[in-house]
C-alpha positions in Angstrom: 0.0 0.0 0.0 2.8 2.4 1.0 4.4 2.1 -2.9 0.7 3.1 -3.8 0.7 6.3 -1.6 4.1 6.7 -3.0 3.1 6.8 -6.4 -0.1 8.7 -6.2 2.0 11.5 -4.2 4.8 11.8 -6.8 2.0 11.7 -9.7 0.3 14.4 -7.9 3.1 16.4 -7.5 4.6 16.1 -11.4 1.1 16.9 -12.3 0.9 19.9 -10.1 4.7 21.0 -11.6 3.8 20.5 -15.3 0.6 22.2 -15.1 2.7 25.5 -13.6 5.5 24.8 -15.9 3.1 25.1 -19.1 1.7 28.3 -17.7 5.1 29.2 -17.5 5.8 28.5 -21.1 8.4 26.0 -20.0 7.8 23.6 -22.8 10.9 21.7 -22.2 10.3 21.5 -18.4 7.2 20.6 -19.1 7.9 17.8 -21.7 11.3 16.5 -19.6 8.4 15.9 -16.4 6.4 13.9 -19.1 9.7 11.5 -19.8 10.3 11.4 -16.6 7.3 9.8 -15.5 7.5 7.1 -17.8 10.4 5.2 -16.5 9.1 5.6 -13.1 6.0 3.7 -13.6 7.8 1.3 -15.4 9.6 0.9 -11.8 6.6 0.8 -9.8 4.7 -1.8 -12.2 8.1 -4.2 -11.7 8.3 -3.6 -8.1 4.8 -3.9 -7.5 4.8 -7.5 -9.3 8.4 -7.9 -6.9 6.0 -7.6 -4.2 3.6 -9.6 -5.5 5.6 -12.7 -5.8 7.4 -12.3 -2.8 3.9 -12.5 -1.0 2.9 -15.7 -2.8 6.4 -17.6 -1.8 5.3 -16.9 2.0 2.1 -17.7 1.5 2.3 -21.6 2.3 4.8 -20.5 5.5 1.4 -18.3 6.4 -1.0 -20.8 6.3 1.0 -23.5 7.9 1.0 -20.6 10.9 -2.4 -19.9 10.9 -3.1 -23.5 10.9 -0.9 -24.4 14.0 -2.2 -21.2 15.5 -5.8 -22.5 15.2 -5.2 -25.7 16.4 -3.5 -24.7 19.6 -5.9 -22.2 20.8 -8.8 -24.8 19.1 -10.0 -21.8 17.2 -11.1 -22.1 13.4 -11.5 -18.4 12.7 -7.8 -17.7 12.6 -7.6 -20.4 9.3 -7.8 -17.0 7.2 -6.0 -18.6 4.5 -8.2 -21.4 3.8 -11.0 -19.1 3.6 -9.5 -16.7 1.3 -8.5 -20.1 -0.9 -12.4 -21.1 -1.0 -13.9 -17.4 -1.7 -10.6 -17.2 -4.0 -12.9 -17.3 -8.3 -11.9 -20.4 -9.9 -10.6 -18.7 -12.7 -7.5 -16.5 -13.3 -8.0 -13.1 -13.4 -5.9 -10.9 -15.7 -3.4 -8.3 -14.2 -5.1 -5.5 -15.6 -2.4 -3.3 -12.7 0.5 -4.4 -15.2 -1.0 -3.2 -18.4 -2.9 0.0 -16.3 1.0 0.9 -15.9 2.5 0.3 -19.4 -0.6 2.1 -21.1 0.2 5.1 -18.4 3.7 5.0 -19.3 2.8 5.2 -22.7 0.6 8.3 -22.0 3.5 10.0 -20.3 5.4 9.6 -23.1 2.9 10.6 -25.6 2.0 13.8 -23.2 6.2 14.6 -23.8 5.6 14.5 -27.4 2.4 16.7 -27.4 4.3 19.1 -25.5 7.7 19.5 -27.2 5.8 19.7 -30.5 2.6 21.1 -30.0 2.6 23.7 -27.4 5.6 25.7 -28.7 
């Protein structure tokens, strides 16, 4: 969650700084914000997949846990991941995060090109 708050912050700030650097006529500010933001979604996308996977190794250690956990103190609500598993749709859903970022990432880069060629 916290690489999500990261990212909406820095979008929100690069937003706020190209809209003052178009009001400025600082095309070339303007455009260098839009190529910068490309490569850093790219970075959040793979990081956020990092994260991801990383998740699903422990996953197994987590339920064996929550398992022992339950049978010690005889309790079956605390078998969270065996719920999850059962409410879990049968089929796979796309990762419609990795192509959210690519297609954002492409709009940055587009936005660069709008505003080097143009604006001026």
């Amino acid at each position: 969650m916290t690489l999500l708050q990261t990212l909406v912050l820095f979008l929100a700030i690069v937003g706020a700084a190209y809209g003052a650097a178009i009001q400025a006529k600082l095309y070339g500010l303007a455009g260098f914000l839009c190529l910068l933001t490309a490569p850093i979604l790219i970075a959040v996308e793979q990081e956020g997949t990092r994260l991801h996977r990383s998740a699903a190794l422990a996953s197994d250690a987590i339920a064996e846990l929550q398992d022992r956990l339950a049978n010690a103190l005889a309790t079956e609500a605390l078998r969270l991941h065996q719920r999850e598993v059962a409410n879990r749709a049968t089929l796979p859903r796309p990762d419609i995060t990795k192509w959210l970022m690519y297609l954002s990432a492409g709009g940055a880069l587009a936005g660069s090109v709008y505003t080097w060629v143009f604006l001026p």
